[in-house]
C-alpha positions as CSV (number, residue, x, y, z in Angstrom):
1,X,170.3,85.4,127.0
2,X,170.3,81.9,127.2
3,X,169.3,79.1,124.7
4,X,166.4,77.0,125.7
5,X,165.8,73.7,124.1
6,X,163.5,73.3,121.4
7,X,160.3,71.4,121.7
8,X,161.7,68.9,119.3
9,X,164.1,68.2,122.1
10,X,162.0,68.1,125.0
11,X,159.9,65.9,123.2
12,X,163.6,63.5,122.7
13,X,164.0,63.9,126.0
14,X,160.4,62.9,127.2
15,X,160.0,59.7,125.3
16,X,163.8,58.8,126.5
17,X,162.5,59.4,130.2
18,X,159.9,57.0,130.0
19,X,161.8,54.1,128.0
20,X,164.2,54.5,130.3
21,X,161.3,53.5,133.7
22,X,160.5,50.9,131.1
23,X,163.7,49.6,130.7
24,X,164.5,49.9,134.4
25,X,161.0,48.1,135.4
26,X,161.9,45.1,132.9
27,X,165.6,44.4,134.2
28,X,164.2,44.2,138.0
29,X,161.4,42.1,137.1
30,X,163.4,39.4,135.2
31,X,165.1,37.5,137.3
32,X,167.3,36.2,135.0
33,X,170.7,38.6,134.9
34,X,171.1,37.8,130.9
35,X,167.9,38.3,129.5
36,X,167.3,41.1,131.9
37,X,170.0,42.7,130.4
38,X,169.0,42.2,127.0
39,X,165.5,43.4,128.0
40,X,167.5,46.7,129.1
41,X,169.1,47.2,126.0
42,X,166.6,46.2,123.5
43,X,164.3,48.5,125.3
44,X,167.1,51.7,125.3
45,X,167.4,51.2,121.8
46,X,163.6,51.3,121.0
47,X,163.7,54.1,123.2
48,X,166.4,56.1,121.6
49,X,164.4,55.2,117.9
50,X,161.3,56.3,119.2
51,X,162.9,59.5,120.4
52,X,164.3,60.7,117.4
53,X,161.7,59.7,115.2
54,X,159.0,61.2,117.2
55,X,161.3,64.8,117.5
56,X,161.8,64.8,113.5
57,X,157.9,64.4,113.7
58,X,157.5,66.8,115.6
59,X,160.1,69.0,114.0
60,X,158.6,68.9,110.6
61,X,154.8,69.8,112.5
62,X,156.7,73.1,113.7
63,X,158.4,73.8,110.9
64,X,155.5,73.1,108.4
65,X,153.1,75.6,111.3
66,X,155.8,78.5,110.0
């Protein structure tokens, strides 16, 4: 039998997906190399925040349903 992930980490996984479009749309819009690049990575790192605070959300909805 094998392990599926949990909902708290599709959720992870969902919100990183679509930071990461964002963060991809922002650094080929800005034609500047520098501040694209700091558009990527401020916009990874809110990604990654978002992420984990939305799956401990989520987490403590399931856990709280049991």
């Amino acid at each position: 039998m094998r392990n599926r992930p949990s909902l708290p980490e599709w959720v992870w996984a969902a919100v990183n997906v679509v930071f990461v479009i964002i963060a991809g749309l922002l650094f080929f819009s800005i034609d500047d190399p520098v501040l694209g690049t700091l558009a990527l990575a401020a916009t990874l790192i809110a990604g990654e925040l978002t992420a984990r605070l939305a799956s401990h959300w989520v987490r403590q909805r399931t856990e709280d349903d049991r």
